[in-house]
Structures are given as structure tokens and as C-alpha cells.
C-alpha positions in Angstrom: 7.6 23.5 -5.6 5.3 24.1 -2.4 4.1 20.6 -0.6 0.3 20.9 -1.9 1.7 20.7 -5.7 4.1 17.6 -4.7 0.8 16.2 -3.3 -1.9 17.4 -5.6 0.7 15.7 -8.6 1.2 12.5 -6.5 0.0 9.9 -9.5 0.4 6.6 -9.6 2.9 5.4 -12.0 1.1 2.5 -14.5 5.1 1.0 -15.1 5.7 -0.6 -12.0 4.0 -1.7 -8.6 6.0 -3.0 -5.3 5.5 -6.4 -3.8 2.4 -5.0 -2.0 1.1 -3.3 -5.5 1.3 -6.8 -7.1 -1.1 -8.9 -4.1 -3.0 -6.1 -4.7 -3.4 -6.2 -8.2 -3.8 -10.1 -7.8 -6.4 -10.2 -5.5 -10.4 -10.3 -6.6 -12.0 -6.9 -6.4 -13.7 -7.5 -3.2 -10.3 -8.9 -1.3 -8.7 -5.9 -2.9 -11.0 -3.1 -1.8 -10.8 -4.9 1.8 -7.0 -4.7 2.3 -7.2 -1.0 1.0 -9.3 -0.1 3.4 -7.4 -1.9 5.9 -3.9 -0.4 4.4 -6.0 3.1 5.0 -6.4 3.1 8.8 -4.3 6.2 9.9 -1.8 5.2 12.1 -2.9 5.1 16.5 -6.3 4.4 14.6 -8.7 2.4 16.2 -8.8 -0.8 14.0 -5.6 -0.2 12.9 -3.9 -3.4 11.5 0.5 -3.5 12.0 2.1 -3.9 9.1 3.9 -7.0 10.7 0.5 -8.4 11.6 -0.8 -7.8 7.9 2.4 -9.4 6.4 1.9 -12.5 8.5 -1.7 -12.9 7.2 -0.3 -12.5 3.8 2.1 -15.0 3.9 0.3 -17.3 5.5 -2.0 -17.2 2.0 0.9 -17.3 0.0 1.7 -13.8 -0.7 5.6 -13.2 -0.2 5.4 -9.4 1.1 7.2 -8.3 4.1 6.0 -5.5 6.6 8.5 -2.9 5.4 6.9 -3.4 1.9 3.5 -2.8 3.6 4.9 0.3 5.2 5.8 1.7 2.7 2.9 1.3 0.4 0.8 2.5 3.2 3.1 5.6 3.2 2.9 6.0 -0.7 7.0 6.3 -0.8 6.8 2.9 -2.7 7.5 2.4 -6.2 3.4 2.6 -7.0 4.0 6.0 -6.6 5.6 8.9 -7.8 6.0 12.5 -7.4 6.2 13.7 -11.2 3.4 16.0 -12.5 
């Protein structure tokens, strides 16, 4: 399978969401499309948010998510996603 069909059949799978999938899905649709946009910065970015620094906002509002999570997520190799077609 060449790399643009593994990509073109990346889908999100309905079943099951990391711990950064869930604040996501918890948050109001404003807060939500915010920290998207955030998590959509390409990395060496200007405006670029760390994972660690995102985490620590997060917590701080009550979200238990760690910056691994987050990295992940932002990488789409988190259990949101999957490669099936």
C-alpha cells in the first residue's frame, strides 16, 4: 500500500478517543475549535504551543492529559485514529 493511500484512508475511528480526544470532545464548540487550531501549529511554527506547555494549561483547568498524550494526538498515532480503509 503506497503512503498516499495509508493517508488518503486515515479516518477517524467513532469507538474510541485518547485522553486528549476526550477534553476535546468535552469542551464547548468554541474552546474546541481553539485548542484544534492550537494542536495544528506545525512543529518550529511561529505560535507554536509545547505539548508540555498545553498539558499544564490543561491540568490546571482540570483536565488530566499529559504532554505525551498531546503529542501524540497532534501526530494522529493516537487511538482517534486509525489506518484502516
Amino acid at each position: 500500500m503506497s503512503l498516499i493511500t495509508k493517508l488518503e484512508g486515515l479516518k477517524v475511528n467513532p469507538s474510541t478517543s485518547c485522553k486528549m480526544g476526550d477534553v476535546l470532545n468535552r469542551l464547548d464548540t468554541d474552546n474546541r475549535q481553539y485548542i484544534e487550531d492550537i494542536l495544528s501549529v506545525e512543529p518550529g511554527s511561529r505560535g507554536r504551543i509545547s505539548d508540555a506547555t498545553l498539558a499544564a494549561v490543561l491540568r490546571s483547568e482540570g483536565y488530566s492529559v499529559g504532554r505525551s498524550t498531546i503529542g501524540e494526538h497532534r501526530r494522529l498515532v493516537c487511538s482517534c485514529y486509525n489506518l484502516e480503509g
